[in-house]
C-alpha positions in Angstrom: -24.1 99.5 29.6 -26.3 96.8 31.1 -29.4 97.4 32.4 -28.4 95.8 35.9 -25.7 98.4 35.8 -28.1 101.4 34.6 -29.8 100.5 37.6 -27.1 101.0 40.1 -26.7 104.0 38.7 -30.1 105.6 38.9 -30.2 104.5 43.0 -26.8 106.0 43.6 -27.9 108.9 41.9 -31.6 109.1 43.6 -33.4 108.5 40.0 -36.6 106.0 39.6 -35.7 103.2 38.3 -38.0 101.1 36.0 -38.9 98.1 34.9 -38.3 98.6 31.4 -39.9 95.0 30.8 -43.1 95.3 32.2 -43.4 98.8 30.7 -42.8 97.5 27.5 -45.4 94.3 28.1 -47.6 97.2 29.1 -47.3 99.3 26.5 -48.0 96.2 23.8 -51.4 95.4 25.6 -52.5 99.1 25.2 -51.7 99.7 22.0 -53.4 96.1 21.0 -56.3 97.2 22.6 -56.5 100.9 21.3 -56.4 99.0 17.6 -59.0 96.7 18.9 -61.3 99.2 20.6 -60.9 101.1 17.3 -62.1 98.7 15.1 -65.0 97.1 17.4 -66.5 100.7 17.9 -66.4 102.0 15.1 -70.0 101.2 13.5 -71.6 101.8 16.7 -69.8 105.4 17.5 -70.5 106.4 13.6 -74.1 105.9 14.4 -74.5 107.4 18.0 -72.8 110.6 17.2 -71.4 110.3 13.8 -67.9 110.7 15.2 -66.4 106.8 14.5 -63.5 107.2 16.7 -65.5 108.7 19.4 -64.3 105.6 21.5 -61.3 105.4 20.2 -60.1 108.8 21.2 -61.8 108.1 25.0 -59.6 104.8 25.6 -56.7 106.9 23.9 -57.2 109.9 26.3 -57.9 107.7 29.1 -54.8 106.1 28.4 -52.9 108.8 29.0 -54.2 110.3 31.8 -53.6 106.7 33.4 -49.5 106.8 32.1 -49.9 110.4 33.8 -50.9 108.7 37.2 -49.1 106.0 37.1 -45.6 108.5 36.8 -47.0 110.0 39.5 -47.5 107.4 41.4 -44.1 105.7 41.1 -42.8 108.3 43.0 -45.1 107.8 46.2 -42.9 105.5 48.5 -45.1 102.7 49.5 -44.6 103.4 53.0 -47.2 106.0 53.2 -49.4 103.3 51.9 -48.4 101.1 54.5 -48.9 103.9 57.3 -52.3 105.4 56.4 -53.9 101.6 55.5 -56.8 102.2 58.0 -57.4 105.5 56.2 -57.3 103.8 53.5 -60.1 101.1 53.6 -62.2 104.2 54.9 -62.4 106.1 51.9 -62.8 102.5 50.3 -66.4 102.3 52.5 -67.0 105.6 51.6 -67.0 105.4 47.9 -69.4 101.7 47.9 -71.7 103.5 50.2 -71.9 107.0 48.5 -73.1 105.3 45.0 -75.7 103.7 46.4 -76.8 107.3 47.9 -79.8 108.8 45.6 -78.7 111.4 44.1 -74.9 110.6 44.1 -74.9 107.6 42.7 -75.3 107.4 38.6 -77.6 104.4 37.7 -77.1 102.4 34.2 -78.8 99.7 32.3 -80.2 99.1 36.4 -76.8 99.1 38.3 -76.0 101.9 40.7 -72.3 102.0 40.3 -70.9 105.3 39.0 -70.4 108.9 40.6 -70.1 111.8 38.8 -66.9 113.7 38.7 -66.9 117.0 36.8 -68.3 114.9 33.8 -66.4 111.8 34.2 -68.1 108.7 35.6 -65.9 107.1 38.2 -66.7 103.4 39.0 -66.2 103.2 42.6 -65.7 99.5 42.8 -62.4 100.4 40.6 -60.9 102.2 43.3 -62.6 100.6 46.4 -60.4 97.5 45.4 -57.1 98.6 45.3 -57.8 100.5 48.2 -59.1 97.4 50.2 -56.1 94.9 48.9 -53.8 97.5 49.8 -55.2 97.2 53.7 -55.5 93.2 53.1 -51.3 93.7 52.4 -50.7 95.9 55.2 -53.1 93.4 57.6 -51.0 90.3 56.2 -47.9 91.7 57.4 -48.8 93.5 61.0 -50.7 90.5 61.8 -48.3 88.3 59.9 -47.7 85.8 63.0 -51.8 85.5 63.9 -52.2 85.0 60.2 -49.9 81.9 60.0 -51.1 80.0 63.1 -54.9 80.9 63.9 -57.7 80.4 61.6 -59.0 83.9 63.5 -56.2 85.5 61.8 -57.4 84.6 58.5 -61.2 85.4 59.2 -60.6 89.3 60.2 -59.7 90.3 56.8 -62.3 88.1 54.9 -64.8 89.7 57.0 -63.8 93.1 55.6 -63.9 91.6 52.2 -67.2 90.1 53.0 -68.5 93.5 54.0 -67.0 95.1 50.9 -68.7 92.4 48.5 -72.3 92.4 49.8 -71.9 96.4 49.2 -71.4 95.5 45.6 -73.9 93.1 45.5 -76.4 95.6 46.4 -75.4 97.8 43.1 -75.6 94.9 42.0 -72.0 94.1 40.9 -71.6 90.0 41.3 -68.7 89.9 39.0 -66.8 92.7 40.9 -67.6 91.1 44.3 -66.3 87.4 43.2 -63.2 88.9 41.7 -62.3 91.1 44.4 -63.1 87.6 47.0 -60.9 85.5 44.8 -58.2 87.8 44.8 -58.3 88.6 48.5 -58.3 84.9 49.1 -55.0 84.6 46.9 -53.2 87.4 48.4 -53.9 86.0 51.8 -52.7 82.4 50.8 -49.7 83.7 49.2 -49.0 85.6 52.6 -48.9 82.6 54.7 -52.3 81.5 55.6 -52.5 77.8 56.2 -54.0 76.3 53.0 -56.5 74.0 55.6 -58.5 77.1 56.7 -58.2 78.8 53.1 -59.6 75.4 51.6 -62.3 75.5 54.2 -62.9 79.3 53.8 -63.1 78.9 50.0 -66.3 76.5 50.6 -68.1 78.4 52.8 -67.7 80.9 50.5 -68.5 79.0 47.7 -71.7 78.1 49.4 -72.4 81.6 50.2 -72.3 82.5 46.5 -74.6 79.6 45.9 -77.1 80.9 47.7 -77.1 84.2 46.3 -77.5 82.7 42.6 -80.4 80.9 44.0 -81.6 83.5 46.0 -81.9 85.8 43.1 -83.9 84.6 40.0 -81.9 87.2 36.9 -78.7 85.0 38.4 -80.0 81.6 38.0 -81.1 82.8 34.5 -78.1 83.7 33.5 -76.6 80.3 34.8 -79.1 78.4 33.1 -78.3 80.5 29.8 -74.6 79.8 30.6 -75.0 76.2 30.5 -76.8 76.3 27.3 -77.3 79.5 25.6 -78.3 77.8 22.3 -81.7 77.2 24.0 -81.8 80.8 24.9 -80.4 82.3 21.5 -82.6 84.7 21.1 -83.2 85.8 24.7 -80.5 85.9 28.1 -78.2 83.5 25.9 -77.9 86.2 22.9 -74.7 87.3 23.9 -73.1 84.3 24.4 -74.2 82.8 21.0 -73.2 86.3 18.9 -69.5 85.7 20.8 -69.1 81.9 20.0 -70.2 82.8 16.7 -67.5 85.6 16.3 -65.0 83.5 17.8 -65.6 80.5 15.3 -65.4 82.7 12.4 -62.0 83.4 13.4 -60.5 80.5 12.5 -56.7 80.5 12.6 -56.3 83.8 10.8 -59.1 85.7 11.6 -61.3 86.9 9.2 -58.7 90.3 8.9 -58.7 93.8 10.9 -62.0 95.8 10.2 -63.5 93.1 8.8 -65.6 91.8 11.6 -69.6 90.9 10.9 -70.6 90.5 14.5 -69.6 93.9 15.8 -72.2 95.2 13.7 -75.2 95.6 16.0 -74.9 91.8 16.7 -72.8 91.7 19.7 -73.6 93.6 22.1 -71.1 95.7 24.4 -68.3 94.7 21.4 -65.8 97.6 22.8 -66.4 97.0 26.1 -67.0 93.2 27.5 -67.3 91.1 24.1 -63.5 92.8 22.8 -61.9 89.4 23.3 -64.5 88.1 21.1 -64.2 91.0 18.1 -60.6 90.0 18.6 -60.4 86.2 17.9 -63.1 87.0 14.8 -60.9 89.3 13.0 -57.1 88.0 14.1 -58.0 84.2 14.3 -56.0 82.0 16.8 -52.8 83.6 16.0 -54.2 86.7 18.0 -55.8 84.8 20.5 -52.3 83.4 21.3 -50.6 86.4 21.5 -52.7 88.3 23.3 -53.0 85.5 26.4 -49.3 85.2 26.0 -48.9 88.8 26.5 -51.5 88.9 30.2 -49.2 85.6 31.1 -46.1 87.7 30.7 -47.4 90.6 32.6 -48.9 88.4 35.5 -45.2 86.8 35.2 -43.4 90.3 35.4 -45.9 91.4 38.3 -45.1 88.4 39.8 -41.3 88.5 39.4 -41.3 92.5 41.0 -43.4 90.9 44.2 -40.6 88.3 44.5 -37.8 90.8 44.0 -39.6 92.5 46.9 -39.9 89.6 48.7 -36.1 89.0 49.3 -35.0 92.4 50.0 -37.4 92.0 52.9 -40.2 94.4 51.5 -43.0 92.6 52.9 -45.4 95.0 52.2 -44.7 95.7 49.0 -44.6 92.3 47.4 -48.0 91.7 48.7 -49.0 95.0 46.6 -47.4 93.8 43.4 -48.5 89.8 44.1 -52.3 91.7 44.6 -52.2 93.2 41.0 -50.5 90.0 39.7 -53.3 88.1 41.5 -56.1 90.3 40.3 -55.4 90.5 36.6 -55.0 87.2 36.3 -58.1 86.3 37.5 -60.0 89.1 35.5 -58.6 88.2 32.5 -59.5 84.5 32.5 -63.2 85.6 33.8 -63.8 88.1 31.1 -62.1 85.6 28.4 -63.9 82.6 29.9 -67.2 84.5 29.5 -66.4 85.4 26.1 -65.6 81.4 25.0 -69.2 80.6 26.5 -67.2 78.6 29.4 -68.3 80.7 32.6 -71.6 83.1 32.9 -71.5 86.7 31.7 -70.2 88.4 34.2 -70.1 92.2 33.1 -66.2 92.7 33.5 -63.5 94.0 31.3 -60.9 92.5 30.1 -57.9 94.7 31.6 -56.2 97.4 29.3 -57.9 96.4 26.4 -61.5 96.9 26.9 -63.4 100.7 26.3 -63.3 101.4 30.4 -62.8 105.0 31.6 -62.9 104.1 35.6 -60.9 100.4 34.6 -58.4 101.7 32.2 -57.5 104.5 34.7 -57.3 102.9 38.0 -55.7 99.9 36.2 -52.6 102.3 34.9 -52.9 103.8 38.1 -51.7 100.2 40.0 -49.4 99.9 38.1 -47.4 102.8 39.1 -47.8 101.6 42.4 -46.1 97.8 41.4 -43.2 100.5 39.2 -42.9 102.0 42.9 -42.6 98.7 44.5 -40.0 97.7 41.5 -37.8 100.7 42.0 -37.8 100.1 46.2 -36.9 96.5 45.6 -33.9 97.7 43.3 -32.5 100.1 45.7 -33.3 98.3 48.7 -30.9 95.2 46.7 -28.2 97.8 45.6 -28.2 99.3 49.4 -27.4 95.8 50.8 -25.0 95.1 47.9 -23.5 98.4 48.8 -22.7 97.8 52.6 -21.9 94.2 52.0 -19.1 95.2 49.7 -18.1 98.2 52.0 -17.4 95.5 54.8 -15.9 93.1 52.7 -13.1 96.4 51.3 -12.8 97.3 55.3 -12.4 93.9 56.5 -9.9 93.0 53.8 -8.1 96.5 54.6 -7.8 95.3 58.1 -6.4 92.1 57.3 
């Protein structure tokens, strides 16, 4: 049976249907980063606690729990999403303002951006995204008409994106802020904003982030580090000289699994934002390849569900799917760029691979919401199919 046909099937019958691609893409990018994670925690976990798969069995649990919400997930029609969007970006505001509240916030290594959940720290700026690009979707397709033809109709939902960043800034999260920015920027342009006033938003932006580097002197260090952190080896441009070095060792083969030197105490965060690096040091180039070509074919997959949407006239749900598509994308090449010494560090993981309770969670979590948006798509198609060939039978009946 084909999997076109297994389809039909499972929407006659009421049944969720999947996207047995991108669940499999998934499922590859895990388990690569579970075996990665593994091996670049390992020293560091043995000598913390003693337990050496401490990590590993955090990003395995957390793993599961996400699979666990994203089932659950898949089942929530989208509608409701749509519907309660103005709830939604509430509880967004909510959670950015509550951790910078003393006492609910949980400050580390100087950044208020946790809040304590019966043990587990939630990073609010994990959730507050989804929840605001879910309300930048709904916006782009109730105000779909003032969006196309007035530069007002593009400004609106950059101001709430505006408002939303400069909360992050004050945690301070810059990387979070300039991802979320970027991404809102693409979802809008994809929904029909004329490129003119996205070009000339994009520079007053890009102005407005200038200022803040200048305006705050541990930013312009960490600029003047990025543009040459052999100056700075042993101070602000350590990291990025312990991750070139990792990466060179790799070679084409990679020095073997395990067998990585700079994990050991030299690379700081090697589980966490470095895992790219620990990655191309111990499978060479061949694992650099594969890994980018897996992100590409999930950002392609994402992609492809947003279009499927698209032309069964789900407006709201491709710009869901094409925000995810959109967001790991531009994540991915961040946290790798930062890790090849081509963009500053930036403090942001690289998506279900990295050690990231709140990220690995909320990232599963999205997903079940792109599988929802897949299985809508698929019966919305098969409904139209349906009635099409039910006229077509009646008509040649008639005749």
């Amino acid at each position: 049976m084909s999997r076109a046909t297994a389809s039909a099937r499972a929407v006659r019958k009421g049944g969720l249907v999947l996207d047995p691609v991108l669940i499999l893409i998934v499922l590859s990018i895990l388990l690569l980063g579970l075996v990665m994670v593994t091996s670049a925690s390992i020293t560091k976990a043995a000598m913390e606690s003693g337990d050496p798969f401490l990590y590993a069995r955090g990003q395995l649990l957390t793993a599961g729990a996400g699979l666990l919400c994203a089932m659950v997930l898949a089942f929530v029609p989208t509608e409701l999403y749509l519907k309660h969007a103005n709830l939604l970006l509430i509880i967004a505001a909510l959670l950015v303002v509550a951790v910078l509240v003393p006492g609910v916030g949980h400050e580390v290594k100087g950044s208020r951006r946790w809040i304590r959940l019966a043990g587990f720290n939630l990073q609010a700026s994990e959730v507050a995204r989804v929840l605001v690009l879910c309300w930048i979707a709904a916006y782009s397709v109730r105000r779909a008409e003032e969006l196309r033809s007035s530069f007002g109709g593009l400004v609106r939902p950059l101001g709430v994106t505006f408002a939303f960043c400069a909360l992050l800034l004050v945690e301070p999260d810059f990387g979070a802020a300039a991802v979320l920015f970027a991404t809102a920027f693409g979802l809008l342009f994809l929904a029909g904003a004329q490129l003119r006033w996205v070009v000339i938003s994009i520079a007053a932006a890009g102005a407005g982030f200038a200022a803040l580097l200048v305006a705050a002197p541990y930013r312009m260090t960490r600029l003047t580090c990025f543009l040459d952190p052999w100056a700075h080896a042993g101070q602000c441009g350590y990291q990025a000289v312990q991750s070139l070095i990792a990466i060179g060792r790799g070679q084409w083969f990679g020095v073997g699994l395990g067998e990585s030197v700079q994990k050991l105490l030299y690379l700081p965060e090697a589980h966490n934002d470095f895992l790219f690096a620990v990655l191309a040091e111990e499978l060479g180039m061949v694992g650099v390849v594969a890994t980018l070509t897996l992100f590409l074919l999930l950002i392609w997959r994402v992609l492809h569900i947003a279009r499927l949407a698209s032309r069964a006239g789900l407006a709201f749900q491709a710009a869901v799917a094409a925000s995810f598509g959109l967001w790991v994308g531009i994540q991915s090449l961040v946290n790798i760029g930062v890790n090849m010494g081509v963009l500053p560090t930036k403090g942001l993981t690289l998506p279900l691979m990295s050690y990231g309770r709140s990220s690995l969670l909320v990232t599963l979590a999205w997903l079940g919401l792109v599988l929802r948006v897949h299985h809508e798509a698929m019966a919305r198609t098969r409904g139209a199919a349906s009635s099409a060939a039910r006229r077509t039978g009646i008509a040649g009946a008639r005749a």
